[in-house]
C-alpha positions, 0 to 999 in steps of 0.5 A, spaced: 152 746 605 146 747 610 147 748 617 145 745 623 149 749 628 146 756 626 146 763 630 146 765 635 149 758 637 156 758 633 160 764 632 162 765 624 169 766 626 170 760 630 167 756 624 161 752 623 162 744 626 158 742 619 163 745 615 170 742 619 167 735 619 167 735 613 173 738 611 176 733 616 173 727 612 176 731 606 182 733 609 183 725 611 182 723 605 187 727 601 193 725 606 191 718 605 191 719 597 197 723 597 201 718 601 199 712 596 200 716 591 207 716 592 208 709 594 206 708 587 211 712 584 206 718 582 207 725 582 202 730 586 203 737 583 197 739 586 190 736 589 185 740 591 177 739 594 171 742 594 167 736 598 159 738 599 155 736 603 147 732 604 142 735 611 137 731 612 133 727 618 136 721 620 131 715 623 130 719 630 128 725 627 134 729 629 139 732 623 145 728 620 150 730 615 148 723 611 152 724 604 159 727 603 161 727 596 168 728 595 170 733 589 179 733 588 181 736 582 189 732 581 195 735 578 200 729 576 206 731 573 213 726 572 214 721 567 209 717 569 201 718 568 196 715 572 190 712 568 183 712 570 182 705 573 189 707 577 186 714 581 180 710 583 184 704 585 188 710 589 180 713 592 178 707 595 184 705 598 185 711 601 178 712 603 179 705 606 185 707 610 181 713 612 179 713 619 174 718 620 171 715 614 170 707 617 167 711 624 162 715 620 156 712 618 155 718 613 157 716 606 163 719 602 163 719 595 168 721 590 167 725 585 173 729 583 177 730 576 185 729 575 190 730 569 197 729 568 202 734 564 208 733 563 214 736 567 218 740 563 225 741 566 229 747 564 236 746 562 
């Protein structure tokens, strides 16, 4: 990702504020999306994400994250598998649950990919 905030104004160890608001909206999209999921009844092994992010000036001529493009990778395991329509239904009800998502003018997008295996119980 670009940034805006760049030496000698931030400090690489403290982190870059571009980078944390959009692990922010990451963040917040994932823990929305891990809750519904389990209200549905489906197992997450694991969920990752690797969100990019679009620099670009805004009408006043100042700059702007203007695009977030979420990108989870999803591991469900347990005797139920999602299907396709179902992960998108849980990615726009997590995204419309989010908070930091409904404050923000930029755009979050989700582009991420998922699959299921089977739990093999050892005996």
């Amino acid at each position: 990702m670009a940034h805006v905030v760049t030496s000698p104004s931030s400090n690489a160890v403290e982190g870059n504020p571009e980078d944390a608001f959009v692990a922010a909206l990451s963040k917040g999209h994932m823990q929305h999306f891990l809750g519904l999921a389990a209200v549905f009844g489906y197992c997450v092994e694991h969920y990752s994400d690797s969100p990019e992010a679009s620099i670009a000036m805004n009408s006043a001529g100042n700059p702007c994250i203007t695009r977030v493009v979420l990108q989870p990778a999803i591991l469900f395991t347990g005797a139920k598998v999602p299907t396709d329509a179902a992960v998108l239904a849980l990615h726009h009800a997590a995204h419309a649950e989010c908070c930091l998502a409904n404050s923000v003018n930029t755009s979050v997008e989700t582009a991420g990919v998922w699959h299921h295996e089977p739990r093999v119980e050892s005996e």
